[in-house]
PQR file of N, CA, C, O and H, with PARSE charges and radii, in Angstrom:
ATOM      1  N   UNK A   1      63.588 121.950 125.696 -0.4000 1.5000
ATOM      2  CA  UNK A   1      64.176 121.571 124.431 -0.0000 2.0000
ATOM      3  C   UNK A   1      65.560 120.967 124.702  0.5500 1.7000
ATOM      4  O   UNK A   1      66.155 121.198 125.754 -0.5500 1.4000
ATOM      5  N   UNK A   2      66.049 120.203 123.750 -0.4000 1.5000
ATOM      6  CA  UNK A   2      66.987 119.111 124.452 -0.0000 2.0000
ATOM      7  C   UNK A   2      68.116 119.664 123.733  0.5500 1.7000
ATOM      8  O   UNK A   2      67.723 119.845 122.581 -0.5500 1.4000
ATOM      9  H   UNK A   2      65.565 120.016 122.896  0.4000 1.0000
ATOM     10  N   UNK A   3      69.217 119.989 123.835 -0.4000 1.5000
ATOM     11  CA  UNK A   3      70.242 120.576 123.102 -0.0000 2.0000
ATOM     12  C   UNK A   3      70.748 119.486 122.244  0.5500 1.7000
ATOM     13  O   UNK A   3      70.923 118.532 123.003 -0.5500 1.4000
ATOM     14  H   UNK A   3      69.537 119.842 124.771  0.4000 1.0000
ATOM     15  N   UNK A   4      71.025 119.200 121.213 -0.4000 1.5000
ATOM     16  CA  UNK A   4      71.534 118.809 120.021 -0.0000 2.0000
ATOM     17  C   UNK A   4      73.098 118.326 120.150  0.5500 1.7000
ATOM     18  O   UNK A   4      73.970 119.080 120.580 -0.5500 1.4000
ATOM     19  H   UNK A   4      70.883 119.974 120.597  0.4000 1.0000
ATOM     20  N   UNK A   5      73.345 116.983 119.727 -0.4000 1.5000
ATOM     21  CA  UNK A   5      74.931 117.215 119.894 -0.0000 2.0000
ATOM     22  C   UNK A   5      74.937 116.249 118.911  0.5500 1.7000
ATOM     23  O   UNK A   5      74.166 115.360 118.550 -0.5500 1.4000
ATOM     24  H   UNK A   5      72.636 116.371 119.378  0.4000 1.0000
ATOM     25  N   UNK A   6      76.513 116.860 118.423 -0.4000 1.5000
ATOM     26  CA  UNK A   6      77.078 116.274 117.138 -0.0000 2.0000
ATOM     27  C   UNK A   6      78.299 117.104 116.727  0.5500 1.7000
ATOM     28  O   UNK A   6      78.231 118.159 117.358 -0.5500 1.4000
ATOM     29  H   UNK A   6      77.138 117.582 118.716  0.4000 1.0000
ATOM     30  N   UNK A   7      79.447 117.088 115.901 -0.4000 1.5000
ATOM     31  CA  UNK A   7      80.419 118.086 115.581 -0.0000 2.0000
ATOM     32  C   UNK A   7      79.956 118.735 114.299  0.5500 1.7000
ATOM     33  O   UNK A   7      79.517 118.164 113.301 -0.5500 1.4000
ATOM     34  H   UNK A   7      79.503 116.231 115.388  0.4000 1.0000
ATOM     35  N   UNK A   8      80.120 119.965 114.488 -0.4000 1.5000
ATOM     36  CA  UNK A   8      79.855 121.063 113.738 -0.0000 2.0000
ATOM     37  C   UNK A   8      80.766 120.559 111.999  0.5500 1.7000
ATOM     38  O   UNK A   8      81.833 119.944 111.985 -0.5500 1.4000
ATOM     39  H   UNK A   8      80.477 120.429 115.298  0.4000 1.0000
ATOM     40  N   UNK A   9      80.008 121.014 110.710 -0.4000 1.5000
ATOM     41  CA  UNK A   9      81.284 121.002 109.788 -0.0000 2.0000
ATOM     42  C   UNK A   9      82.581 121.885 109.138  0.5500 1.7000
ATOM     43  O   UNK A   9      82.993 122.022 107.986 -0.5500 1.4000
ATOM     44  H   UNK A   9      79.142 121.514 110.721  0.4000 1.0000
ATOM     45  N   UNK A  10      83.044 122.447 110.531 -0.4000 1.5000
ATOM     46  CA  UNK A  10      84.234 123.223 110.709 -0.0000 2.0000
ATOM     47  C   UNK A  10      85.099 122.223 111.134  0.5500 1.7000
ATOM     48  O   UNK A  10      86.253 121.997 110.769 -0.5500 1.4000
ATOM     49  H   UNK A  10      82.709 122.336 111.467  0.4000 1.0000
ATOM     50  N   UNK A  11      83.977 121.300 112.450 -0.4000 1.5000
ATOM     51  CA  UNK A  11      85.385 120.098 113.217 -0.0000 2.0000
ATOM     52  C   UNK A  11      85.617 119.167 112.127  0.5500 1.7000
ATOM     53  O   UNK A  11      86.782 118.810 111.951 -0.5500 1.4000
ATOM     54  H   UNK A  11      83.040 121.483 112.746  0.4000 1.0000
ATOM     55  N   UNK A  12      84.555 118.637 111.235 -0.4000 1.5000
ATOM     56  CA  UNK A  12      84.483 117.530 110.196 -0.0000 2.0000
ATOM     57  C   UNK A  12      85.950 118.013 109.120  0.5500 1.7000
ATOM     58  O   UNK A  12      86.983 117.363 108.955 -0.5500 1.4000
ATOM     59  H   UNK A  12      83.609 118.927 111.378  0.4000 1.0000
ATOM     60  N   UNK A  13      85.562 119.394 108.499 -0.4000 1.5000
ATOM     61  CA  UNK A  13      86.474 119.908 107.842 -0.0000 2.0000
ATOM     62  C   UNK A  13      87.899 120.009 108.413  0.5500 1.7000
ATOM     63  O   UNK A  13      88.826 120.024 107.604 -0.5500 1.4000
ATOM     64  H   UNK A  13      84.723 119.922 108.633  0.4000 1.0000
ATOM     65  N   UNK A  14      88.101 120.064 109.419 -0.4000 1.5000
ATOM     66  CA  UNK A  14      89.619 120.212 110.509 -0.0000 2.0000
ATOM     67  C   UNK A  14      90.258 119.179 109.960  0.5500 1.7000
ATOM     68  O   UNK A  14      91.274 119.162 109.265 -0.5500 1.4000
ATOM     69  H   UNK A  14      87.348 120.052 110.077  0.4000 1.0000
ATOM     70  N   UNK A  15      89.067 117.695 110.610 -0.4000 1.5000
ATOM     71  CA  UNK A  15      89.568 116.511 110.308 -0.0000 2.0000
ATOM     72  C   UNK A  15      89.481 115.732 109.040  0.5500 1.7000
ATOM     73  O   UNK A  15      89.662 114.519 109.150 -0.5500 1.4000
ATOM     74  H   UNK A  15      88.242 117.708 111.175  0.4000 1.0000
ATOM     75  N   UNK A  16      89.325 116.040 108.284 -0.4000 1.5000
ATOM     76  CA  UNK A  16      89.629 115.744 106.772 -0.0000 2.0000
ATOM     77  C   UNK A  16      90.692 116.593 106.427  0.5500 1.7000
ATOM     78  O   UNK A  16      91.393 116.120 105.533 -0.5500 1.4000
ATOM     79  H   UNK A  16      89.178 117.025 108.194  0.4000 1.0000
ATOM     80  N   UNK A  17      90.941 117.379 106.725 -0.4000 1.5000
ATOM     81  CA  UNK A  17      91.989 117.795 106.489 -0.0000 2.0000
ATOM     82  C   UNK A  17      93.564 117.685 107.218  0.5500 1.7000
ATOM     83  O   UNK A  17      94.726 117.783 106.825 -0.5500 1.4000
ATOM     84  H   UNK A  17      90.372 117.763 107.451  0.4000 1.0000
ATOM     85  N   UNK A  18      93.135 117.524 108.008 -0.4000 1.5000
ATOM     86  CA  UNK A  18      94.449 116.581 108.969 -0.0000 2.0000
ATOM     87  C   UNK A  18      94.594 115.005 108.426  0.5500 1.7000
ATOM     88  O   UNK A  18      95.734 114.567 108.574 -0.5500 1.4000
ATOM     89  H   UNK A  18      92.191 117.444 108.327  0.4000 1.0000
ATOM     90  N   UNK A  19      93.824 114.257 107.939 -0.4000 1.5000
ATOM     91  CA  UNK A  19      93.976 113.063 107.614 -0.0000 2.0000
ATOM     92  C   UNK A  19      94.675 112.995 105.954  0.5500 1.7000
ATOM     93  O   UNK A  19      95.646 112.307 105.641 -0.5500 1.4000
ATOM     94  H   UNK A  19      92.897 114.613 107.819  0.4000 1.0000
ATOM     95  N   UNK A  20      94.141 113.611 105.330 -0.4000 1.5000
ATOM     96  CA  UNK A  20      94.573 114.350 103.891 -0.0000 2.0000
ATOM     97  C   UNK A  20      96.470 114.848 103.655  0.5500 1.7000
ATOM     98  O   UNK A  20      97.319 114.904 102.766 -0.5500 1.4000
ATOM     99  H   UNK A  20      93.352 114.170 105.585  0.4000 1.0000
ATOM    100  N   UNK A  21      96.300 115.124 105.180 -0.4000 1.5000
ATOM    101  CA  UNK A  21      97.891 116.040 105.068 -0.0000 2.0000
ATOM    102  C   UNK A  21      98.524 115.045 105.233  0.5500 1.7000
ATOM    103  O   UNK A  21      99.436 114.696 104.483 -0.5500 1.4000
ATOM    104  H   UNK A  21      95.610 115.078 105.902  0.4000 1.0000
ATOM    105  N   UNK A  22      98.086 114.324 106.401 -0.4000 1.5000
ATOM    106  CA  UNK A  22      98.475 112.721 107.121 -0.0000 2.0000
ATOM    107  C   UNK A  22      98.887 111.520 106.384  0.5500 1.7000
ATOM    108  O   UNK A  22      99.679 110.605 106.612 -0.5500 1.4000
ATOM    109  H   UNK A  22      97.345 114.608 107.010  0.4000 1.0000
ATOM    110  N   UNK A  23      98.049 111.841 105.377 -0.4000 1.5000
ATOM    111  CA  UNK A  23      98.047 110.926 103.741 -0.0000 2.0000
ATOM    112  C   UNK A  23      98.892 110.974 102.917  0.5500 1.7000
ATOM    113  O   UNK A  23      99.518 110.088 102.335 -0.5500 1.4000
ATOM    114  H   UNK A  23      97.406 112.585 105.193  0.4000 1.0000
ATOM    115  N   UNK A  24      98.920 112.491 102.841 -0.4000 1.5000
ATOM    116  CA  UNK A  24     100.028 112.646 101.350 -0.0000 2.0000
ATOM    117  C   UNK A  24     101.772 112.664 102.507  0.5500 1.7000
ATOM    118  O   UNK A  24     102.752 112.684 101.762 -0.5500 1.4000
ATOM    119  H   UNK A  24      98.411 113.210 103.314  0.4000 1.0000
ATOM    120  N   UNK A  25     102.025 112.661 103.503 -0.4000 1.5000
ATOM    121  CA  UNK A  25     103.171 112.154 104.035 -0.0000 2.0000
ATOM    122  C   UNK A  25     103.313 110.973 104.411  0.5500 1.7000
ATOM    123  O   UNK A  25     104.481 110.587 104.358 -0.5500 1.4000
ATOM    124  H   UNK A  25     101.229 112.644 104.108  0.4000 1.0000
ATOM    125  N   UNK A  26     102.563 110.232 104.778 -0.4000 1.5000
ATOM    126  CA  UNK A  26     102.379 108.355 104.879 -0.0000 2.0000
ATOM    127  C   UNK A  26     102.694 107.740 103.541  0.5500 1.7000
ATOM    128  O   UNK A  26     103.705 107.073 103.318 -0.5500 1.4000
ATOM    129  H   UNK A  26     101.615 110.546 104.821  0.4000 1.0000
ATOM    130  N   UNK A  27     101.839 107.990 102.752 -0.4000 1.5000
ATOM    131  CA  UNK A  27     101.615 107.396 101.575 -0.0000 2.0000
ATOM    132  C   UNK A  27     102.930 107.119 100.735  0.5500 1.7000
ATOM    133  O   UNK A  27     103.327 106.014 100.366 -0.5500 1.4000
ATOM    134  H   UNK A  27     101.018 108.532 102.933  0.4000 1.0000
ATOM    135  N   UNK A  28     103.577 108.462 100.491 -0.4000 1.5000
ATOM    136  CA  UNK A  28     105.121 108.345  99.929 -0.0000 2.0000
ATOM    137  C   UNK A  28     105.823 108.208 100.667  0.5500 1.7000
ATOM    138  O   UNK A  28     106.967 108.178 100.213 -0.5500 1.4000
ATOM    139  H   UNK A  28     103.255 109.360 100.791  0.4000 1.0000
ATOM    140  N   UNK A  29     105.727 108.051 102.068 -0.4000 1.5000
ATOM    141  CA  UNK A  29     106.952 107.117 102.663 -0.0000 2.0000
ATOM    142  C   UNK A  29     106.530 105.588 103.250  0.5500 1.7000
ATOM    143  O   UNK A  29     107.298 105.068 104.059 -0.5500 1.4000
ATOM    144  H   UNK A  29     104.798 108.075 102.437  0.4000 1.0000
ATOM    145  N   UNK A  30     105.698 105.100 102.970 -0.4000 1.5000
ATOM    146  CA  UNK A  30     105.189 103.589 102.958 -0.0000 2.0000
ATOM    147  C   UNK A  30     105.867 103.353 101.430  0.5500 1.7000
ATOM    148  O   UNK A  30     106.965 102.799 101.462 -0.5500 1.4000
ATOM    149  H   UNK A  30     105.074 105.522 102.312  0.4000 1.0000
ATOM    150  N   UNK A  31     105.367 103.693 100.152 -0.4000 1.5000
ATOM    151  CA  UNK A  31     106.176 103.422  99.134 -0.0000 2.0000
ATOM    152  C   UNK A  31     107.658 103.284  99.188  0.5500 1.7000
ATOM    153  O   UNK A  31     108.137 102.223  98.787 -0.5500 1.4000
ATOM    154  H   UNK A  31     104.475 104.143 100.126  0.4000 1.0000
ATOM    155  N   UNK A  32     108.412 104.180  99.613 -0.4000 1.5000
ATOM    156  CA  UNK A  32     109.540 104.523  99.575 -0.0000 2.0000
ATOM    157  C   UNK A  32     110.173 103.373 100.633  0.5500 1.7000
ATOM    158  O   UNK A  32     111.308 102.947 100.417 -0.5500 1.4000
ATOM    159  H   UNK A  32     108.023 105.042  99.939  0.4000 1.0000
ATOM    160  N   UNK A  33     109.519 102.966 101.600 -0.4000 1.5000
ATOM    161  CA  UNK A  33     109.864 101.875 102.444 -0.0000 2.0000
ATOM    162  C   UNK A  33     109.580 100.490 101.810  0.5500 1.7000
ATOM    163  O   UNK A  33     110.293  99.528 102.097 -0.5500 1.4000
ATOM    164  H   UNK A  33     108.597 103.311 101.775  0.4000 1.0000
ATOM    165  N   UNK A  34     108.748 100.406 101.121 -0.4000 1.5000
ATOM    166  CA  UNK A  34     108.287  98.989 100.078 -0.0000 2.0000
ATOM    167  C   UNK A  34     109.477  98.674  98.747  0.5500 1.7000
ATOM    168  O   UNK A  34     110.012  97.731  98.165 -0.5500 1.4000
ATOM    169  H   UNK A  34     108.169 101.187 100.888  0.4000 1.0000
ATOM    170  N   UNK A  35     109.453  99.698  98.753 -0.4000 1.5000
ATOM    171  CA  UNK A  35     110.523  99.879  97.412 -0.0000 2.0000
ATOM    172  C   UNK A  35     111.773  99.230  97.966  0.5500 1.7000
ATOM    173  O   UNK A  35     112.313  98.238  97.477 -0.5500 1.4000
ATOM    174  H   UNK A  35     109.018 100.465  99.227  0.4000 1.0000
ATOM    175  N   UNK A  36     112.309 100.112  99.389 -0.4000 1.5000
ATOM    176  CA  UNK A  36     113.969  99.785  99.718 -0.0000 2.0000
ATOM    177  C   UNK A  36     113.893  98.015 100.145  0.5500 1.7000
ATOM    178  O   UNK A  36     114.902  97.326 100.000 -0.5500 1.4000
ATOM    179  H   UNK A  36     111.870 100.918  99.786  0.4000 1.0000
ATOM    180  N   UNK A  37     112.557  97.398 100.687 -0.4000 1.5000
ATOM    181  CA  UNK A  37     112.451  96.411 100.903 -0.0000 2.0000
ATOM    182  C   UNK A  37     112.751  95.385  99.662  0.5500 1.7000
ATOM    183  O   UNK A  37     113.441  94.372  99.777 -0.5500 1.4000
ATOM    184  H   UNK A  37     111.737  97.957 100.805  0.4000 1.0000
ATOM    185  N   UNK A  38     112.220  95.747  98.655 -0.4000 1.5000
ATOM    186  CA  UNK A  38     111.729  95.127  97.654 -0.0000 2.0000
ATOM    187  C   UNK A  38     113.299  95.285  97.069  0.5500 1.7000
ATOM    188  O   UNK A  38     113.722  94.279  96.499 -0.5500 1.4000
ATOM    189  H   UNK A  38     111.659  96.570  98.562  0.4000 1.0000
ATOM    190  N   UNK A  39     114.050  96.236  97.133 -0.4000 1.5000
ATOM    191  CA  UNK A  39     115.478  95.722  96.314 -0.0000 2.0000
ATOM    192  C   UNK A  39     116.403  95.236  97.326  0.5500 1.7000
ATOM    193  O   UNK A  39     117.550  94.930  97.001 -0.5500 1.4000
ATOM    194  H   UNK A  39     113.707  97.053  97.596  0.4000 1.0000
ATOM    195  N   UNK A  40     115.900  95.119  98.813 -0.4000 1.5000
ATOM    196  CA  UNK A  40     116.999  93.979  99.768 -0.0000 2.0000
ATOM    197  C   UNK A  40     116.817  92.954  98.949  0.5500 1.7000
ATOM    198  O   UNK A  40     117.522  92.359  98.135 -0.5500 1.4000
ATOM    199  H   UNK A  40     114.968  95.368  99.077  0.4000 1.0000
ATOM    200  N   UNK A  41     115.235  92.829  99.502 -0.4000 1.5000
ATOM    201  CA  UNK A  41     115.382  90.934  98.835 -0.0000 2.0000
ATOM    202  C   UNK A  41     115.836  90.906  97.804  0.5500 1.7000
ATOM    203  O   UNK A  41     116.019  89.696  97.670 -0.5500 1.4000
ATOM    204  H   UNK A  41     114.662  93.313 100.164  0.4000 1.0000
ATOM    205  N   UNK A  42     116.243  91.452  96.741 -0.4000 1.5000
ATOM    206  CA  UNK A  42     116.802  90.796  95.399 -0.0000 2.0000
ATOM    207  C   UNK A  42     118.131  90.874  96.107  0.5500 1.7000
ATOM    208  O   UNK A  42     118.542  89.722  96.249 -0.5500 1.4000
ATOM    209  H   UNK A  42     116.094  92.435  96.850  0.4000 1.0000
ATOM    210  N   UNK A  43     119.198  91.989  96.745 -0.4000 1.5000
ATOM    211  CA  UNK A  43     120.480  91.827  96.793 -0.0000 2.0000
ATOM    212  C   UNK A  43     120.214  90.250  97.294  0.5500 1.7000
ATOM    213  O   UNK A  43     120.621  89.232  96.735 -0.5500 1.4000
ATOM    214  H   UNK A  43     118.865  92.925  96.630  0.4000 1.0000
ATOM    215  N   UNK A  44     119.325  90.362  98.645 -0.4000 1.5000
ATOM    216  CA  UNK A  44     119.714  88.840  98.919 -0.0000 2.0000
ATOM    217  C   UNK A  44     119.509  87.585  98.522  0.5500 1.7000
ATOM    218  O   UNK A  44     119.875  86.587  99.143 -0.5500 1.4000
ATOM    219  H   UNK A  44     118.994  91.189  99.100  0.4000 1.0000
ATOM    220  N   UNK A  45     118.730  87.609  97.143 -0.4000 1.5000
ATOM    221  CA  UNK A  45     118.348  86.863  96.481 -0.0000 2.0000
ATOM    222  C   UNK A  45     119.648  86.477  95.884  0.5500 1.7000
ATOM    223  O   UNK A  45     119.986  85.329  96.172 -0.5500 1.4000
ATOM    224  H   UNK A  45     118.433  88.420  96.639  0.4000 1.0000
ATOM    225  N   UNK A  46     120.600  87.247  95.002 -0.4000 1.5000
ATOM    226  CA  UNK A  46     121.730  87.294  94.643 -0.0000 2.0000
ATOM    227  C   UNK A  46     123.206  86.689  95.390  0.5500 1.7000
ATOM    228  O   UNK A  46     124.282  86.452  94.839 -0.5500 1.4000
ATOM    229  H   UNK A  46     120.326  88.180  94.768  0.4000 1.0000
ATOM    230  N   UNK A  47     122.848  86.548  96.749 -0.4000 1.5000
ATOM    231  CA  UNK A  47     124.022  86.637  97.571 -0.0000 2.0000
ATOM    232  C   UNK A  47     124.632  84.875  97.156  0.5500 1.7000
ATOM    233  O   UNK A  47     125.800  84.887  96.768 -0.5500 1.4000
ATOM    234  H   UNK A  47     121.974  86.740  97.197  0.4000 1.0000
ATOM    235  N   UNK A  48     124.091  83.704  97.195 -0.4000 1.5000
ATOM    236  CA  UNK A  48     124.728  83.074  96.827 -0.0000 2.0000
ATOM    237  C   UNK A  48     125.084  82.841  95.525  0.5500 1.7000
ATOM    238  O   UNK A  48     125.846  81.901  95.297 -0.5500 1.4000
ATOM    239  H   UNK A  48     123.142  83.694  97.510  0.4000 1.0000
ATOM    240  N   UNK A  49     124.633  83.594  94.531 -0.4000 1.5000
ATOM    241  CA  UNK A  49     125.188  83.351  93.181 -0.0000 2.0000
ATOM    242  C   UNK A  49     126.583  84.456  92.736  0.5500 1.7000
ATOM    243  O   UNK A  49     127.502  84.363  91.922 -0.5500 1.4000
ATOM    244  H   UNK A  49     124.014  84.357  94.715  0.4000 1.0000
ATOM    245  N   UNK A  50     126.201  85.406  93.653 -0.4000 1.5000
ATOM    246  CA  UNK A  50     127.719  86.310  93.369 -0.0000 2.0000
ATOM    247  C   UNK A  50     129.240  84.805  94.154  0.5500 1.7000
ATOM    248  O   UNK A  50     130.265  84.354  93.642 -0.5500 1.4000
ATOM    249  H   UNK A  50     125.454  85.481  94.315  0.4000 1.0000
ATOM    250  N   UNK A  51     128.602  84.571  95.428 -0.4000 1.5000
ATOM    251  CA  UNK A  51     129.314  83.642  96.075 -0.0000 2.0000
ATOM    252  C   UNK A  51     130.056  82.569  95.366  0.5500 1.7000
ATOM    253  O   UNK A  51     131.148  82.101  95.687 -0.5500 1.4000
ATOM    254  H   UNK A  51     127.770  84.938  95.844  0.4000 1.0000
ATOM    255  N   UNK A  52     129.273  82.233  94.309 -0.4000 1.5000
ATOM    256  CA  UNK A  52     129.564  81.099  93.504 -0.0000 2.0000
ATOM    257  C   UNK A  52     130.848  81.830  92.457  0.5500 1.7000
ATOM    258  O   UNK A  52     131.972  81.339  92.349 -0.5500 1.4000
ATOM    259  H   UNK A  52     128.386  82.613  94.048  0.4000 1.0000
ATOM    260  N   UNK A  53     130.381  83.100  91.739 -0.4000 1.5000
ATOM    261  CA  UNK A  53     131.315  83.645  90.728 -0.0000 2.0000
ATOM    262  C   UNK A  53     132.399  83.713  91.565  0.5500 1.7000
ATOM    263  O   UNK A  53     133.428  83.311  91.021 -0.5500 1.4000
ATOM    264  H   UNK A  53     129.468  83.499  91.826  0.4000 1.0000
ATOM    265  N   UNK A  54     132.551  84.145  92.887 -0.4000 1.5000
ATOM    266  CA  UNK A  54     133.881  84.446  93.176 -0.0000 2.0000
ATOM    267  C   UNK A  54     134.341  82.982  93.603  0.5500 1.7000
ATOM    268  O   UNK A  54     135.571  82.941  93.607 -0.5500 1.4000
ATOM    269  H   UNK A  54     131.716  84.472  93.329  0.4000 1.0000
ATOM    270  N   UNK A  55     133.810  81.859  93.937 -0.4000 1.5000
ATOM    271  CA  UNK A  55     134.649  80.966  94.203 -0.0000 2.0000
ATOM    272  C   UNK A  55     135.361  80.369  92.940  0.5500 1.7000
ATOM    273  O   UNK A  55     136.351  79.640  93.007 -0.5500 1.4000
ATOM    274  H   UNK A  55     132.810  81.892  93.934  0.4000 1.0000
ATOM    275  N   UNK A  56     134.552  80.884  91.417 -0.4000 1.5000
ATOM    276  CA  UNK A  56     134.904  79.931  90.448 -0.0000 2.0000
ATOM    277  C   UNK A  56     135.762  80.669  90.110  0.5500 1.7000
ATOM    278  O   UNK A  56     136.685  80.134  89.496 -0.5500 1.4000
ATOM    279  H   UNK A  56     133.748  81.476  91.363  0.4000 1.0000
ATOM    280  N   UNK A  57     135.843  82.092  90.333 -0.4000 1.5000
ATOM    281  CA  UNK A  57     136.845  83.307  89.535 -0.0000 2.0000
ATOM    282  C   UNK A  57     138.142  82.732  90.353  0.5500 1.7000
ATOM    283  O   UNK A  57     139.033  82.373  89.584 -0.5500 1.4000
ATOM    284  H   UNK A  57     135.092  82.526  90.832  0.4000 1.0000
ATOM    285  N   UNK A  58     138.496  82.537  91.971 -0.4000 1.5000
ATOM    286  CA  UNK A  58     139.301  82.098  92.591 -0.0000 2.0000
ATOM    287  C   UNK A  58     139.946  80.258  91.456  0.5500 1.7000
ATOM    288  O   UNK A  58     140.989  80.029  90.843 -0.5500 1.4000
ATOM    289  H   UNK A  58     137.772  82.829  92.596  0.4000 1.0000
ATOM    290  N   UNK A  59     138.922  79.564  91.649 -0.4000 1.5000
ATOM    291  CA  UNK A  59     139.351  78.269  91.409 -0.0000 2.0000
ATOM    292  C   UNK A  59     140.056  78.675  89.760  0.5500 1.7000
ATOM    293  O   UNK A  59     141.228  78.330  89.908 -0.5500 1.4000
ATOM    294  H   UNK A  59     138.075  79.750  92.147  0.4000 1.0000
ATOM    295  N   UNK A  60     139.940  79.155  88.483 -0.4000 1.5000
ATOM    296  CA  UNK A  60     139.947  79.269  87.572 -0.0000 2.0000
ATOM    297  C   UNK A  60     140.744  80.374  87.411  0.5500 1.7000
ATOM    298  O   UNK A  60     141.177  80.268  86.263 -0.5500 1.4000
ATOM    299  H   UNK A  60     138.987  79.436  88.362  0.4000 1.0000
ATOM    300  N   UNK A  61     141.283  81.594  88.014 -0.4000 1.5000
ATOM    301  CA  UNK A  61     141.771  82.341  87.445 -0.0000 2.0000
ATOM    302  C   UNK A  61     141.116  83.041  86.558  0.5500 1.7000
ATOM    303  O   UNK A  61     141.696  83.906  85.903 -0.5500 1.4000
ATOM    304  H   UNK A  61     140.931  81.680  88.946  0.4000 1.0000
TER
END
């Protein structure tokens, strides 16, 4: 008789559950990294128009 191989669903369960844990700490810090990205580009979206107020605040008083 030929012995059987495959992982038991104790190992299946291990690993769903390591990926699960893996998940809920990835997940909110991929957001949290998208987010800080997502308000660079606007500062730097901004950078030459603040540039402009201060040259006109200079020229104008």
């Amino acid at each position: 008789m030929d012995k059987q191989r495959g992982f038991t669903l104790i190992e299946l369960m291990v690993v769903i559950g390591i990926i699960a844990i893996l998940s809920a700490i990835g997940i909110p810090a991929y957001q949290n990294y998208l987010r800080k990205a997502a308000l660079t580009d606007m500062l730097q979206t901004f950078v030459p128009y603040r540039t402009a107020v201060e040259l006109c605040a200079l020229e104008h008083g």
